[in-house]
C-alpha positions in Angstrom: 160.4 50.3 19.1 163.0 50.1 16.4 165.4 47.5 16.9 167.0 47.5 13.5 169.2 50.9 14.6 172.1 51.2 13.3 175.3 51.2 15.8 178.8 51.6 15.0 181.7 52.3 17.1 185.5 52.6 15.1 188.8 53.5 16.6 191.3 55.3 14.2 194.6 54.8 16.4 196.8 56.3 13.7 194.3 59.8 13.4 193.7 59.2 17.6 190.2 59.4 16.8 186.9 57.5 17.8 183.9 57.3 15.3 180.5 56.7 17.1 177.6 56.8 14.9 174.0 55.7 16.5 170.6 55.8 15.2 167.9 56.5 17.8 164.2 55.8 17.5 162.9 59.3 18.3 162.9 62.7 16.3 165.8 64.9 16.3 164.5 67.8 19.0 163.9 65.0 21.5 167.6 63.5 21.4 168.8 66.9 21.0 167.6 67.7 24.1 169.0 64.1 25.5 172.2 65.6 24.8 172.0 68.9 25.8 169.9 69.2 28.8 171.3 68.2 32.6 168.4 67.0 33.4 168.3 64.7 30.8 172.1 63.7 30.7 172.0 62.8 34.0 169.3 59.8 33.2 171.6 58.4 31.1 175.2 59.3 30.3 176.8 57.0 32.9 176.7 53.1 32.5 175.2 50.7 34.8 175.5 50.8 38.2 176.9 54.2 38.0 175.2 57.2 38.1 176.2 60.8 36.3 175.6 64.1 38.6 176.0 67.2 36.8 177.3 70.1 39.6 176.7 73.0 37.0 176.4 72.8 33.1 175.8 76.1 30.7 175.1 74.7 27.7 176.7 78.1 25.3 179.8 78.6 23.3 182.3 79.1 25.9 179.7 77.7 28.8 181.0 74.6 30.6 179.4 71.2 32.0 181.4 69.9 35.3 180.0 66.3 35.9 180.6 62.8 38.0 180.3 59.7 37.2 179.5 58.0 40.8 179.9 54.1 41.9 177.5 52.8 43.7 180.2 52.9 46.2 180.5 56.9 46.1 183.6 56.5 44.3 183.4 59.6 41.6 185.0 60.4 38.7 184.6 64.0 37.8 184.9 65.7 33.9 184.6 69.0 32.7 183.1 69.9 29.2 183.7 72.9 27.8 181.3 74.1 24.6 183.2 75.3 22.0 180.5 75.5 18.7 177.2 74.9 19.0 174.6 74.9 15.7 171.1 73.9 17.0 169.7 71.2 16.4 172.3 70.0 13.7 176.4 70.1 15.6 178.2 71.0 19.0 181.5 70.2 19.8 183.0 70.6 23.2 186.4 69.5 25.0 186.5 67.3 27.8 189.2 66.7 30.4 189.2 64.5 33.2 189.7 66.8 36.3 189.3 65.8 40.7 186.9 67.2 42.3 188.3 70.7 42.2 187.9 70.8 38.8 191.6 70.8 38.0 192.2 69.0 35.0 195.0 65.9 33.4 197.3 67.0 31.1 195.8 65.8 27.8 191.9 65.8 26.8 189.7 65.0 24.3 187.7 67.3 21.1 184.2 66.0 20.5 182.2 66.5 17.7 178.1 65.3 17.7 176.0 66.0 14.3 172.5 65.3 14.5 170.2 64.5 11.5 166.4 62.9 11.2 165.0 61.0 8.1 161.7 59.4 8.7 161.6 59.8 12.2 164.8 58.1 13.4 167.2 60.3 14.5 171.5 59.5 13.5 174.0 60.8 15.8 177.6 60.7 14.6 180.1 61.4 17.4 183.9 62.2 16.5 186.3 61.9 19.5 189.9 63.2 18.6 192.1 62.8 21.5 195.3 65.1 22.1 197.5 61.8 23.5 197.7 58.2 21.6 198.7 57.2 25.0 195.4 58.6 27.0 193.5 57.0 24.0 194.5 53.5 24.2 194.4 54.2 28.7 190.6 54.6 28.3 189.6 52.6 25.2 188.7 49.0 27.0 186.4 50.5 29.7 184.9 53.1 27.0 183.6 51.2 24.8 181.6 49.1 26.8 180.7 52.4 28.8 179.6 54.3 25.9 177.5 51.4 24.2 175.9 51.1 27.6 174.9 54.9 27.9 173.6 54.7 24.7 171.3 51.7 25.7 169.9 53.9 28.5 169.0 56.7 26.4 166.9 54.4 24.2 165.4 53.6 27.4 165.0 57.7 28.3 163.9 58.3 25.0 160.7 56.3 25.0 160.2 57.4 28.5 160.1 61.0 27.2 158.1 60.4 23.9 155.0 58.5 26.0 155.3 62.3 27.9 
């Protein structure tokens, strides 16, 4: 395993834009698929001790992904995805609102943008989060951080898993 990966993680208040770029040891089809695939998400999206539970997801332009985030209390905290490009293997972007369990969403949400690319066997993902509200930015910001660079650790994890497959 690669440990020399590169991470960074930069907040753009002024633009109300996140910049995630990670470098995963695994080719590009694999983490694709990590990104792309319930199955998949579901092993690792959510930080420690929660868990993610995807209720549908249809990964297509205009297809949708309605997920929880659960507590190890059975609090959940549900978010719906919608797909609004998708290039294979290389970009999709989606939109993503927090919503209650009936799927009905908050006011303001978030435009995310993942490019994938491989050179010599490590796949870089760059993720650019534009949020519609500074205010729902800086709301989520402490707790997402942490939560993101988390998830990320648990795909590494997943990712050798599926390789050894």
């Amino acid at each position: 395993m690669n440990n020399n990966l590169l991470f960074d993680f930069t907040v753009d208040k002024a633009a109300k834009t996140v910049y995630i770029t990670r470098e995963f040891d695994a080719e590009l089809s694999l983490v694709w698929d990590a990104f792309t695939k319930k199955e998949i998400l579901d092993q690792w999206v959510a930080p420690k001790p929660f868990t993610a539970k995807t209720k549908y997801m249809d990964f297509k332009v205009g297809g949708k992904r309605f997920y929880a985030m659960v507590s190890p209390e059975g609090m959940e905290r549900w978010a719906l995805q919608t797909y609004t490009s998708i290039s294979p293997k290389t970009n999709f972007k989606m939109f993503n609102v927090f919503t209650d369990k009936d799927e009905n969403p908050d006011p303001n949400g978030s435009d995310w943008d993942y490019t994938f690319s491989e050179e010599n066997g490590i796949t870089k993902v760059k993720i650019t989060i534009y949020n519609e509200s500074l205010e729902r930015m800086e709301g989520i910001m402490e707790g997402f951080k942490a939560g993101m660079t988390m998830s990320l650790v648990n795909l590494d994890a997943v990712l050798v898993t599926l390789s050894a497959k």
